[in-house]
C-alpha positions as CSV (number, residue, x, y, z in Angstrom):
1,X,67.7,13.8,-20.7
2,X,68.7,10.8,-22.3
3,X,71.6,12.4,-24.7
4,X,73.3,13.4,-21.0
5,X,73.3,9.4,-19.9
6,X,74.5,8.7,-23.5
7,X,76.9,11.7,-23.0
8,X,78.1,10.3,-20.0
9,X,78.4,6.8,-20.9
10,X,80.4,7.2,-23.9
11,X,83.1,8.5,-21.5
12,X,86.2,5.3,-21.0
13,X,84.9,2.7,-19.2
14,X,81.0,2.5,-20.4
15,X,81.4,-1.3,-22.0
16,X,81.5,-2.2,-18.0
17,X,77.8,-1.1,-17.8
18,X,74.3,-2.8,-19.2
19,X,71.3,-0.5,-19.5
20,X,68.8,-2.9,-17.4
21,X,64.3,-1.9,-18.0
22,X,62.5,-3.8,-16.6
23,X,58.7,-4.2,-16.2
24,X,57.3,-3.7,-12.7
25,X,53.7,-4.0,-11.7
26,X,52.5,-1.8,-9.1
27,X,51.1,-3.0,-5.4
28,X,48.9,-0.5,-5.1
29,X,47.3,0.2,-9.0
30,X,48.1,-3.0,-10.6
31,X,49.2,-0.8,-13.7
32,X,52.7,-1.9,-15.0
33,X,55.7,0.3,-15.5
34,X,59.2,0.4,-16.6
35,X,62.2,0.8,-14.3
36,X,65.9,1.2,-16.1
37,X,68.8,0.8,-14.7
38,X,72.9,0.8,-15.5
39,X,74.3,-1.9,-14.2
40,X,77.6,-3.6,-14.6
41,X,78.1,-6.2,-16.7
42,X,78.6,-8.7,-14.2
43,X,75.5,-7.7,-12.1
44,X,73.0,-7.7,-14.9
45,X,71.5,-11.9,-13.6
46,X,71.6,-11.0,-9.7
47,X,69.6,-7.4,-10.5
48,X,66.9,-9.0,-12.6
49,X,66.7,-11.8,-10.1
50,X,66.0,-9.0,-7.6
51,X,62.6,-7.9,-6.8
């Protein structure tokens, strides 16, 4: 799975976009886990500001 996203990205245009993880603890569990994202660049501070 991950060579396909690395496939993909390597395609023109992939310096635009920032691989985002991010650790999330869970409401219900309380066990953390890891969300990733690709972002643009210039979105990367408003999507880690987001909860």
């Amino acid at each position: 799975m991950a060579k396909k996203t690395v496939a993909t990205l390597s395609k023109g245009g992939a310096k635009a976009f920032t691989k985002v993880i991010k650790i999330v603890k869970s409401e219900k569990t309380g066990a953390y886990m890891f969300k990733e994202d690709i972002v643009p660049k210039d979105l990367v501070k408003d999507h880690i500001a987001k909860k």
